[in-house]
C-alpha positions as a Python dict, from the first residue, in 0.01 Angstrom:
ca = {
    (1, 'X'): (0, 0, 0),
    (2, 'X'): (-227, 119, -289),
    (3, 'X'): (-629, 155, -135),
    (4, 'X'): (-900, -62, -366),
    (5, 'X'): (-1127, 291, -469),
    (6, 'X'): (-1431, 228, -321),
    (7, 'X'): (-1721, 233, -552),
    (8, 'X'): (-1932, 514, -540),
    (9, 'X'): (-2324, 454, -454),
    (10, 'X'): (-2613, 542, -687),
    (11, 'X'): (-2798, 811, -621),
    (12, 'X'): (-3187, 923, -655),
    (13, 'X'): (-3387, 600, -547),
    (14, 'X'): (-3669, 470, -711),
    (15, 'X'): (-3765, 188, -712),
    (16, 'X'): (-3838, 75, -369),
    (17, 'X'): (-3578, 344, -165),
    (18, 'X'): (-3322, 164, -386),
    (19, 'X'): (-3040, 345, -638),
    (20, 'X'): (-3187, 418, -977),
    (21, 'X'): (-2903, 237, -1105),
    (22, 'X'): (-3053, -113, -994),
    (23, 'X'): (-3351, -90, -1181),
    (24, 'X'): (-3151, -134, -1491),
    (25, 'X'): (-2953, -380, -1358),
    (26, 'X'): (-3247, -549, -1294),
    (27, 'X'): (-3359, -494, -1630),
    (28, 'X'): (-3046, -569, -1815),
    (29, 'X'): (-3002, -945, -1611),
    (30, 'X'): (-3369, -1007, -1702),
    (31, 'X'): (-3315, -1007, -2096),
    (32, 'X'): (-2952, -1193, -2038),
    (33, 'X'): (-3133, -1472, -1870),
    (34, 'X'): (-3447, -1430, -2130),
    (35, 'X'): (-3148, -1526, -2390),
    (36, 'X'): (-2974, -1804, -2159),
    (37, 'X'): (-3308, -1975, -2045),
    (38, 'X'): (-3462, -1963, -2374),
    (39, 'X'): (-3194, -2123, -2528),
    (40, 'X'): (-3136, -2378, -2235),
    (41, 'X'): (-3549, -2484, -2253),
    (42, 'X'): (-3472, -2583, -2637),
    (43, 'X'): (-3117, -2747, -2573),
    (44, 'X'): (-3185, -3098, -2428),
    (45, 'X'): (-3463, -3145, -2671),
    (46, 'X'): (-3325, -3041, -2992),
    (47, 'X'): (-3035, -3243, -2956),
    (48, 'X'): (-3254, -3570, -2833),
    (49, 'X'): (-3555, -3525, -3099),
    (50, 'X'): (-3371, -3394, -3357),
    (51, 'X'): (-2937, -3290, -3378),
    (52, 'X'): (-2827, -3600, -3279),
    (53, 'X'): (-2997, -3831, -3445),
    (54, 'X'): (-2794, -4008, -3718),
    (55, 'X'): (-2983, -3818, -4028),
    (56, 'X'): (-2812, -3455, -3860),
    (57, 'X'): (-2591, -3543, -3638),
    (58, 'X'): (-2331, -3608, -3952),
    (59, 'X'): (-2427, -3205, -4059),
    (60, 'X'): (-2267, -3098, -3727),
    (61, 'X'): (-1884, -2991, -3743),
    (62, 'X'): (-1669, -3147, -3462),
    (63, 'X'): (-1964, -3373, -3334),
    (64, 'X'): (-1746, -3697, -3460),
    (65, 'X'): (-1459, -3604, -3263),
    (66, 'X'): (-1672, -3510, -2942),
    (67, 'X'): (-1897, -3790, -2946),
    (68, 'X'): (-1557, -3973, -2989),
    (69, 'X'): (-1387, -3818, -2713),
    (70, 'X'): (-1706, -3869, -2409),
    (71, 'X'): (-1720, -4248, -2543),
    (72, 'X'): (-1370, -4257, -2414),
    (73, 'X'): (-1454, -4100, -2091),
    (74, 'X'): (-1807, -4283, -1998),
    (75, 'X'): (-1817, -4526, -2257),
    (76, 'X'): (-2090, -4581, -2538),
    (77, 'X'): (-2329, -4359, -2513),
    (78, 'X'): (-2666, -4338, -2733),
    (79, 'X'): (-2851, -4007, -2774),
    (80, 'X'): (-2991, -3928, -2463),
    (81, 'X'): (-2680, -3987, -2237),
    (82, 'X'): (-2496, -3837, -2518),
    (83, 'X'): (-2698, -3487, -2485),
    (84, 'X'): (-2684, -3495, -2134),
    (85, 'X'): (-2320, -3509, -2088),
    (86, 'X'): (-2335, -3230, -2369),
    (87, 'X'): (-2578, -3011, -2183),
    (88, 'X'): (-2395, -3096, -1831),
    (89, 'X'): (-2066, -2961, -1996),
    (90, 'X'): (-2207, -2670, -2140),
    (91, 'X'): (-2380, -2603, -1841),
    (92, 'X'): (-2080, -2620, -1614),
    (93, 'X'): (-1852, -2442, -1855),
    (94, 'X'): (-2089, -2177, -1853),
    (95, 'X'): (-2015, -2149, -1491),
    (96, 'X'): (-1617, -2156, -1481),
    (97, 'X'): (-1560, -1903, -1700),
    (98, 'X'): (-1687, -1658, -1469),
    (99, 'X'): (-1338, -1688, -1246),
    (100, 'X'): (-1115, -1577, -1564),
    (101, 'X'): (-1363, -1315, -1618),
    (102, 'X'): (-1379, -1157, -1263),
    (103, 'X'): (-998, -1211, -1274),
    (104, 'X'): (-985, -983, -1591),
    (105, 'X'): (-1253, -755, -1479),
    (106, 'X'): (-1071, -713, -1124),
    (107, 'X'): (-720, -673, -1265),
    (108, 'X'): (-735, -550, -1639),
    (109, 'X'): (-1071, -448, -1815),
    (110, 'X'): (-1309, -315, -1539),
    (111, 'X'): (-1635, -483, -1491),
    (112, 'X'): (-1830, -218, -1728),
    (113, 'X'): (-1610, -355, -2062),
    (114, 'X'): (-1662, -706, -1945),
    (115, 'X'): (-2036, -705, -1939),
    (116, 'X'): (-2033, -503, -2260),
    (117, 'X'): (-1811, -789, -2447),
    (118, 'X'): (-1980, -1058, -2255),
    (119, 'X'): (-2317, -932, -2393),
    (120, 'X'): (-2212, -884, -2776),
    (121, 'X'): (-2028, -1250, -2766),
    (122, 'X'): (-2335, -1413, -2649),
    (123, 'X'): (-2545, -1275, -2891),
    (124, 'X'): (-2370, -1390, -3152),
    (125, 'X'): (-2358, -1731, -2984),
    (126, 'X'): (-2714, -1752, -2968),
    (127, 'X'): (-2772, -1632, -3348),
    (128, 'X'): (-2469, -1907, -3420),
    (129, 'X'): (-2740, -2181, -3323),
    (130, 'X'): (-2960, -2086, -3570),
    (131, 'X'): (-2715, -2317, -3817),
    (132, 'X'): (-2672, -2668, -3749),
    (133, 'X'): (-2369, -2714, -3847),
    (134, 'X'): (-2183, -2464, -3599),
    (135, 'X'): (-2411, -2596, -3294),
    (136, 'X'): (-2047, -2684, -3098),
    (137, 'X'): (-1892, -2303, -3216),
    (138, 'X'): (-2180, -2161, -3076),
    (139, 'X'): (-2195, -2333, -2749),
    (140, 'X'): (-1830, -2235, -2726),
    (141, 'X'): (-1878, -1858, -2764),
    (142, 'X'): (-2179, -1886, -2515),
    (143, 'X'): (-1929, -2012, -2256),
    (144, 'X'): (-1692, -1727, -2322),
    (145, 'X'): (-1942, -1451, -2331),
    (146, 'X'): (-2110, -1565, -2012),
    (147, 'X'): (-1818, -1598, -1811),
    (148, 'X'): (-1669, -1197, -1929),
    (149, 'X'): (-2086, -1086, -1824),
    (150, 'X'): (-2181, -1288, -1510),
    (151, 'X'): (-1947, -1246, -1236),
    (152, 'X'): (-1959, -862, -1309),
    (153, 'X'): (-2326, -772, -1312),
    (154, 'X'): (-2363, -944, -1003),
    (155, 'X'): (-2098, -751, -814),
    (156, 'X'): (-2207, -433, -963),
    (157, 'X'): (-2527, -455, -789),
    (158, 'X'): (-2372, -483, -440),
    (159, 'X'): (-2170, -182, -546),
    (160, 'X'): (-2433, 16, -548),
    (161, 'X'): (-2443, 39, -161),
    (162, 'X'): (-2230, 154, 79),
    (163, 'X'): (-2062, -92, 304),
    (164, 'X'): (-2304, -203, 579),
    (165, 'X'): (-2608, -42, 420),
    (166, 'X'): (-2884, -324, 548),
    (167, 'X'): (-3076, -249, 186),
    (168, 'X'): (-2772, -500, 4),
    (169, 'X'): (-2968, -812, 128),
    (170, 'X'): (-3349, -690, -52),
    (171, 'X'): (-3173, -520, -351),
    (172, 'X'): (-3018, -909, -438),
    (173, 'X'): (-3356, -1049, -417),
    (174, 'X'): (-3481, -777, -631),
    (175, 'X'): (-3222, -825, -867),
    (176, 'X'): (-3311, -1208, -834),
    (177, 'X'): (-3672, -1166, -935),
    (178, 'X'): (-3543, -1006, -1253),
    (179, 'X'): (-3350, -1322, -1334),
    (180, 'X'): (-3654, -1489, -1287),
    (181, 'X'): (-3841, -1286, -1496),
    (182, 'X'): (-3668, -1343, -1810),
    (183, 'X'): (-3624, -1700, -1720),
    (184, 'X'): (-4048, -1745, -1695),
    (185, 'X'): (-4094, -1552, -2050),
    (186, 'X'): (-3835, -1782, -2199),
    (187, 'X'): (-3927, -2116, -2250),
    (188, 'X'): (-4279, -1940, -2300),
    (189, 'X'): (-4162, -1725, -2614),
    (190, 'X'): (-3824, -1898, -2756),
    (191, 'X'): (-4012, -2259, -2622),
    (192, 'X'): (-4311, -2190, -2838),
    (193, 'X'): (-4181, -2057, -3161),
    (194, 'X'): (-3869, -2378, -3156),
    (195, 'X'): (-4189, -2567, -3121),
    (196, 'X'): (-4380, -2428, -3379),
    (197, 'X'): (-4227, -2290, -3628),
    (198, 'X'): (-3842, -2441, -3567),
    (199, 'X'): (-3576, -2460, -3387),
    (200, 'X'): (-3356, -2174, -3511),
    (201, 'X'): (-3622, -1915, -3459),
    (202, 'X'): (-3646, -2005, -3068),
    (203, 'X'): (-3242, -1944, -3088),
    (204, 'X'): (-3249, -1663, -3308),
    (205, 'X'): (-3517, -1495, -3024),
    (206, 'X'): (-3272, -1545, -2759),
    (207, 'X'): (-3024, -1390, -2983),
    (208, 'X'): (-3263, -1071, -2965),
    (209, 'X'): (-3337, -1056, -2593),
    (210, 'X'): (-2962, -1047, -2531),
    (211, 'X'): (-2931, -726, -2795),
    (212, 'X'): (-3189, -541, -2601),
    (213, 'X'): (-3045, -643, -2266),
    (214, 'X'): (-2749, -465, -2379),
    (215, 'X'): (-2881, -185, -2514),
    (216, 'X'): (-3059, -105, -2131),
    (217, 'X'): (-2704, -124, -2010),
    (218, 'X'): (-2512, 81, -2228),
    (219, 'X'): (-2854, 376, -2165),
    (220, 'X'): (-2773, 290, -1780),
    (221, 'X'): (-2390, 385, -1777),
    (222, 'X'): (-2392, 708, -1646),
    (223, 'X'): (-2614, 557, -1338),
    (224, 'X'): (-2423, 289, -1245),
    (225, 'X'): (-2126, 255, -984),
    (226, 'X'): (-1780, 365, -1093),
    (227, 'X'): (-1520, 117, -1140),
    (228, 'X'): (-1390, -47, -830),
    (229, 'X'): (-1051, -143, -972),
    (230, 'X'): (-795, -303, -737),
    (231, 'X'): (-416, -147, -853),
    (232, 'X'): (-190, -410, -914),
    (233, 'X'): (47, -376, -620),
    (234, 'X'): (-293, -378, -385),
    (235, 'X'): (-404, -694, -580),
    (236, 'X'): (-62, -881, -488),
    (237, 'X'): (-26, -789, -157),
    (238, 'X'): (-95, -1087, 155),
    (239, 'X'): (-423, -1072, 265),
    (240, 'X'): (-511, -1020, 584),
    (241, 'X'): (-630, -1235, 867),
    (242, 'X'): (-1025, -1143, 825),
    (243, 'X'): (-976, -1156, 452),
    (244, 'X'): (-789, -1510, 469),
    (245, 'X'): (-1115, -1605, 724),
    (246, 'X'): (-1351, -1502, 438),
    (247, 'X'): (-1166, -1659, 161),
    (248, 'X'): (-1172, -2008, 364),
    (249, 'X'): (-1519, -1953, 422),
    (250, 'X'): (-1603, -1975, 97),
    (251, 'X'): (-1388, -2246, -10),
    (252, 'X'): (-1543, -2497, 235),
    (253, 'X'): (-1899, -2366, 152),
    (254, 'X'): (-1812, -2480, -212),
    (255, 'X'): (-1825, -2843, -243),
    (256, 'X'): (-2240, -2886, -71),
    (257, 'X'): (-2358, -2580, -302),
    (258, 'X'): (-2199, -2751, -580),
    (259, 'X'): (-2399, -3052, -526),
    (260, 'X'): (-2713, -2844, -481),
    (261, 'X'): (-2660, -2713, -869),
    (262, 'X'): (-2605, -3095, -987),
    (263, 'X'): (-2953, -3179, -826),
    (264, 'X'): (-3110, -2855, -912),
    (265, 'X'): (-3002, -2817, -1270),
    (266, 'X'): (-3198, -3163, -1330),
    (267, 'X'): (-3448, -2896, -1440),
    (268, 'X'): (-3350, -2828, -1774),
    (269, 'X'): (-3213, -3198, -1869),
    (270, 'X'): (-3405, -3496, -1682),
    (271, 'X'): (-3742, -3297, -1565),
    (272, 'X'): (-3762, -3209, -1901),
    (273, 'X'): (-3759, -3543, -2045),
    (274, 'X'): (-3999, -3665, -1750),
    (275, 'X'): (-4227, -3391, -1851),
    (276, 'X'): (-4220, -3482, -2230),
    (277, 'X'): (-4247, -3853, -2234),
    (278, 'X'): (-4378, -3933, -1869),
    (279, 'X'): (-4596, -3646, -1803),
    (280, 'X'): (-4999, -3681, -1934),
    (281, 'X'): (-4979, -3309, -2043),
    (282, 'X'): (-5411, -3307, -2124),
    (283, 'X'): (-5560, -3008, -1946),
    (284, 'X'): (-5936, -2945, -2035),
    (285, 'X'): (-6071, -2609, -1917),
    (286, 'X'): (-6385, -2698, -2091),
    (287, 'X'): (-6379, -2415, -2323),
    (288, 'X'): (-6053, -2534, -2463),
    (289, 'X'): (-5884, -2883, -2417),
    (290, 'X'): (-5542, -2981, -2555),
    (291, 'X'): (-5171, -3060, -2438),
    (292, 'X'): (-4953, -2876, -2247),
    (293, 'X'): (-4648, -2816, -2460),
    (294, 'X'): (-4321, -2952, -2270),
    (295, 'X'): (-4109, -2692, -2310),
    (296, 'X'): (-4360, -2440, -2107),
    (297, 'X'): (-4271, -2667, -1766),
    (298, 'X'): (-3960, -2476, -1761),
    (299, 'X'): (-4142, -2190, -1698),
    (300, 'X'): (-4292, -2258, -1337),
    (301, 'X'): (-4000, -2212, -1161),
    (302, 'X'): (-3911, -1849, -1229),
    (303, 'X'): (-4287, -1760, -1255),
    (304, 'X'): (-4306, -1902, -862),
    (305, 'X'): (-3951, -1716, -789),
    (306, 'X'): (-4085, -1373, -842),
    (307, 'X'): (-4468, -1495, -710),
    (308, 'X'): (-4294, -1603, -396),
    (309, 'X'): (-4026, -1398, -328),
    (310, 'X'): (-4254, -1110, -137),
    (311, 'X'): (-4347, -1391, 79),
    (312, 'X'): (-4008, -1513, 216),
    (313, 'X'): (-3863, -1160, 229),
    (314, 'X'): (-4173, -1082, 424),
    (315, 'X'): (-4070, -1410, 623),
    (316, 'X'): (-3739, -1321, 725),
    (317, 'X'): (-3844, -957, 838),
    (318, 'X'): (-4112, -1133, 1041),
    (319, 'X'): (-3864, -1343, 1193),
    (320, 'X'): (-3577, -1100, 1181),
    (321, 'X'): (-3838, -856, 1401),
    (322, 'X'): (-3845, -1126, 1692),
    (323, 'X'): (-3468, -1292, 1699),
    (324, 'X'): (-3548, -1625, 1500),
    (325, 'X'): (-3439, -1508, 1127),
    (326, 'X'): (-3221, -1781, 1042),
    (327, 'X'): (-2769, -1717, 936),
    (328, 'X'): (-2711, -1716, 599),
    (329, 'X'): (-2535, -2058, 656),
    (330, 'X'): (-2883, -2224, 757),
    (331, 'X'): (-3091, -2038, 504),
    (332, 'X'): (-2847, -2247, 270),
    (333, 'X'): (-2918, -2596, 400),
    (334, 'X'): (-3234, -2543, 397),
    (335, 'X'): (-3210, -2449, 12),
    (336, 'X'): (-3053, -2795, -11),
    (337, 'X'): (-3333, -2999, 153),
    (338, 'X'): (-3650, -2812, -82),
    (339, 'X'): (-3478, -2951, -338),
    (340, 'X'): (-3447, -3312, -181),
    (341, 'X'): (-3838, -3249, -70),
    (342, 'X'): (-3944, -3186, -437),
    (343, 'X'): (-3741, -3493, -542),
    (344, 'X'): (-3915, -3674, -310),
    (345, 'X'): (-4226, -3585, -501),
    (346, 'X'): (-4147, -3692, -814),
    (347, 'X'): (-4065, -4043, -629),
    (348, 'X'): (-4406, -4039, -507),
    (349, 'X'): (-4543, -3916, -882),
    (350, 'X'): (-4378, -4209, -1052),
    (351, 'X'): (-4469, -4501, -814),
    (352, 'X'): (-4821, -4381, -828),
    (353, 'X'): (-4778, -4401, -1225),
    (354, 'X'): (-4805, -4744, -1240),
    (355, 'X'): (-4677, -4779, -1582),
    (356, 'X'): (-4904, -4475, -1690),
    (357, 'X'): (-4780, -4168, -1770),
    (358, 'X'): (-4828, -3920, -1429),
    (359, 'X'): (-5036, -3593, -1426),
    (360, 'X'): (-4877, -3336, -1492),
    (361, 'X'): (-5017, -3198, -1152),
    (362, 'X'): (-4716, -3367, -969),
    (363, 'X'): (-4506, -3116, -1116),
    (364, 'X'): (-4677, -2823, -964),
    (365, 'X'): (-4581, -2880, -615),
    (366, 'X'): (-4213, -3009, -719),
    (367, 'X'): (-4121, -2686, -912),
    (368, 'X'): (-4275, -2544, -578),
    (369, 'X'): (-4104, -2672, -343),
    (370, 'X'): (-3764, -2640, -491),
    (371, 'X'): (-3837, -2282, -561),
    (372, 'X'): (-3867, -2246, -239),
    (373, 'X'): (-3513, -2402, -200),
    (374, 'X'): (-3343, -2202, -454),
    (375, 'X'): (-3477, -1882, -278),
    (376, 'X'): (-3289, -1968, 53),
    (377, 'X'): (-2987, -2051, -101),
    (378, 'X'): (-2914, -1890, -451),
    (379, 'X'): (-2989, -1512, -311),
    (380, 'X'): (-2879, -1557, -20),
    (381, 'X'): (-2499, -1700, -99),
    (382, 'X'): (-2497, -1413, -377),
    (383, 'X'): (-2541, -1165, -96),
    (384, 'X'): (-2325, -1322, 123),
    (385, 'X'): (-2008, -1353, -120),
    (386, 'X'): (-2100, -977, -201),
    (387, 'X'): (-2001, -914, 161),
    (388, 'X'): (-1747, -1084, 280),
    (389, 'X'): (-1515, -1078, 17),
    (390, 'X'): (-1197, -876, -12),
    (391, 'X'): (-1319, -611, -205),
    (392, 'X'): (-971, -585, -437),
    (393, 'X'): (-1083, -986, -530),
    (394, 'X'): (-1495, -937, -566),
    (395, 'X'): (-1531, -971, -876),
    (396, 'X'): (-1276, -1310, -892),
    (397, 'X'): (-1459, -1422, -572),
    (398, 'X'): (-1785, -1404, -708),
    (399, 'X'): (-1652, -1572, -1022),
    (400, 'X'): (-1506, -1863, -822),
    (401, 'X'): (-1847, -1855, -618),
    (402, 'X'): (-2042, -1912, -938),
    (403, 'X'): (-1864, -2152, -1057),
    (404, 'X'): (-2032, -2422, -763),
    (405, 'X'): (-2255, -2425, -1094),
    (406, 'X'): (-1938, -2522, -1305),
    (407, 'X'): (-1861, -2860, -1133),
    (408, 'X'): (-2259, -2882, -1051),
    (409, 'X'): (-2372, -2918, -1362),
    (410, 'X'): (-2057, -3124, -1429),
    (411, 'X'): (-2202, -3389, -1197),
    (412, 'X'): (-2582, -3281, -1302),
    (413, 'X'): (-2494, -3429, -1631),
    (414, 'X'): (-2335, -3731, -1504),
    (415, 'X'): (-2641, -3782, -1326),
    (416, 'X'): (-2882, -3753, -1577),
    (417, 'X'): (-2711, -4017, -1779),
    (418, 'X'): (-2852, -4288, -1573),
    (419, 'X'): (-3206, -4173, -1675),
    (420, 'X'): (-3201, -4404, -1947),
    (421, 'X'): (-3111, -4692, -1732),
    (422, 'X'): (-3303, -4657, -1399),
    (423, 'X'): (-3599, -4679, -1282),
    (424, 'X'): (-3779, -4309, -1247),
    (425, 'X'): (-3860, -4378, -844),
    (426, 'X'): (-3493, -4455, -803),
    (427, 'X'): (-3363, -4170, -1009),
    (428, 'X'): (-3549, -3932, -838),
    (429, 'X'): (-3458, -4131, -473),
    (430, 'X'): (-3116, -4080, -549),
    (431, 'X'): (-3136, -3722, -712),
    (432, 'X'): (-3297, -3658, -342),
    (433, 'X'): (-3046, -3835, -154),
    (434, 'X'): (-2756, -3632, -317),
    (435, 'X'): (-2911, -3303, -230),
    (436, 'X'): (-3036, -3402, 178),
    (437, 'X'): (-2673, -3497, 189),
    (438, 'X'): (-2559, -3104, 80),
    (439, 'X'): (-2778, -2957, 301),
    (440, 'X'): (-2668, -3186, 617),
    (441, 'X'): (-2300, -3077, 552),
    (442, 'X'): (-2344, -2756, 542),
    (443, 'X'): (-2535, -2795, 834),
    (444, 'X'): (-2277, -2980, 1017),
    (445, 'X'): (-1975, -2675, 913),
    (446, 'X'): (-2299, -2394, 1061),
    (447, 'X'): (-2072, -2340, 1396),
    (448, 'X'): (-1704, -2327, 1256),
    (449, 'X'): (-1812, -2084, 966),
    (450, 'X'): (-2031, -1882, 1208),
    (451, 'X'): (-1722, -1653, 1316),
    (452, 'X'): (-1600, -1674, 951),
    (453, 'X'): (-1917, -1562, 761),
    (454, 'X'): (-1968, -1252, 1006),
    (455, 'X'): (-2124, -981, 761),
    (456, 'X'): (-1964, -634, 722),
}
């Protein structure tokens, strides 16, 4: 039977006793989710106050036909459910593409030629968007260039380390605050200029992030891991009992982290519609009063990821120092209840509205608290897939593994259609309800998976 070649560490640490090689990786992930964040703060928005309304929508190619085919699915639809079965698709899409592209990476291409094609097609996806008319094309290549770069960054970075090296765990949330960093400057940069001067600049910016991410990448080659191919007769061969364990692990983990990502992606579709037309955006600093621009909401929750990241790695050393650092499998659950606590917020905001718009203060301790969710879970399950994966099926594994976010924001967009229609206490309630209910399953599977989800 043909050996996987292992990959071969980084050398030279320097950031932080890690390989020099993660920096960039850091770096390059940071401008990919500049491009995909900035784009993703105007999406919902343009398409509500301005793409699908009748006066444009007609200027779109294909927009007939899909309109056409989700009124045959969920019925009529006007332009807010419309756009949020749009951005749930596009969303969720974004997320299953991943498993053909670890599958191609793993068995074909190599992970180095798949992030390099990944990059260039989403570029040209987000400088698509600049024209109305190919708003669908561009979505499309998006998807496609997504799925060939995300799956094999991510593995790349666990690469880096030898197997067992305890450094895997901090290097992901390293690597995590960089996709949090791009995601904070995002709405802030491509928000602002969609805002102000239109909506194809703030695309055409995220066009330019993703350029730059790629040119970091292709500088890092020659310090990143070599290629961890599985041969062909190694990739077809049974796997073995441990590996099966793993696998099966996974699979079961799948269905609550997928309804975490329908509840959590409310973000960037019904939080940002609560923040633009239910949110009293005033802020007076006495030197300077005006209105919060919408848009810049969506940056709180990556500027809190890399604020409080320091804090809960700190957390788990504490804890990890005296016995009580909690498995990965309960680290995960409790992902899934900060983001029913933050829901539970917004409940709380709009009963106390009264049929007033709420402060805008409400959101503070929502994007919080579900920040504090995320950074349980999302790190965490990246770390652990990293792991305990076969390594001849990582990158395909991690694929599969990010696409919880396929079907998530699937259902995410499903959800958000009943914004229209209910009332924003019960929304919320049930957004809430949906994501308590994740974290008690996975809860409930903590003891079978224990054995299973043993860390190598």
């Amino acid at each position: 039977m043909t050996e996987v070649a292992p990959a071969q560490p980084a050398t030279h640490p320097t950031l932080f006793g890690h390989p020099r090689g993660l920096t960039f990786l850091f770096l390059t992930e940071m401008w990919e989710r500049f491009s995909y964040y900035g784009m993703r703060a105007l999406l919902v928005l343009y398409m509500v106050k301005y793409l699908f309304l009748p006066e444009h929508a007609q200027n779109v190619i294909g927009y007939a036909q899909l309109k056409a085919g989700f009124e045959f699915l969920f019925g009529p639809l006007g332009v807010q459910p419309l756009a949020s079965q749009v951005y749930g698709f596009y969303t969720g899409l974004v997320y299953l593409t991943p498993v053909f592209g670890g599958m191609l990476a793993d068995r074909v291409f190599g992970q180095r030629r798949m992030v390099i094609a990944g990059a260039l097609l989403m570029a040209l996806g987000h400088f698509m968007m600049a024209f109305e008319s190919l708003m669908l094309f561009a979505l499309l290549v998006l998807i496609l260039g997504n799925g060939a770069f995300k799956p094999n960054i991510s593995t790349q970075v666990g690469s880096l380390y030898p197997p067992g090296d305890p450094r895997r765990d901090r290097a992901f949330s390293i690597f995590y605050v960089g996709v949090n960093l791009g995601a904070f400057f995002a709405p802030l940069v491509c928000g602002t200029l969609g805002s102000v001067y239109g909506w194809h600049y703030g695309f055409g910016a995220a066009g330019i992030g993703m350029l730059v991410g790629l040119g970091i990448y292709l500088y890092a080659a020659p310090m990143l891991p070599e290629e961890a191919r599985a041969k062909r007769a190694n990739a077809s061969s049974p796997l073995t009992g441990s590996e099966r364990r793993s696998v099966v692990a996974l699979a079961i983990l799948f269905l609550p982290v997928t309804l975490f990502w329908a509840t959590y992606e409310q973000q960037g579709n019904t939080i940002a519609l609560w923040a633009s037309d239910h949110t009293d955006r005033m802020i007076d600093l006495g030197f300077w009063r005006g209105e919060i621009p919408a848009e810049w909401f969506q940056s709180f929750n990556p500027f809190m990821i890399f604020a409080f990241t320091p804090f809960i790695v700190a957390l788990w050393a504490w804890q990890a120092a005296r016995g009580r650092e909690p498995s990965s499998i309960t680290k995960m659950a409790f992902g899934c209840f900060g983001v029913a606590a933050a829901n539970l917020i917004l409940v709380a905001a709009a009963l106390s509205s009264s049929g007033r718009n709420a402060s805008w203060l409400w959101l503070v301790p929502y994007f919080a608290v579900i920040t504090i969710g995320e950074l349980y879970l999302s790190p965490t399950s990246l770390s652990l897939v990293s792991k305990i994966a076969p390594a001849r099926l990582l990158s395909m594994l991690m694929g599969v593994w990010l696409a919880t976010s396929f079907i998530g924001n699937f259902v995410s967009g499903w959800l958000g259609s009943f914004w229209t229609a209910m009332d924003k206490p019960v929304f919320f309630l049930m957004i809430a309800g949906v994501a308590g209910a994740a974290g008690a399953v996975i809860l409930a599977l903590s003891r079978p998976l224990r054995d299973a989800t043993v860390e190598r």
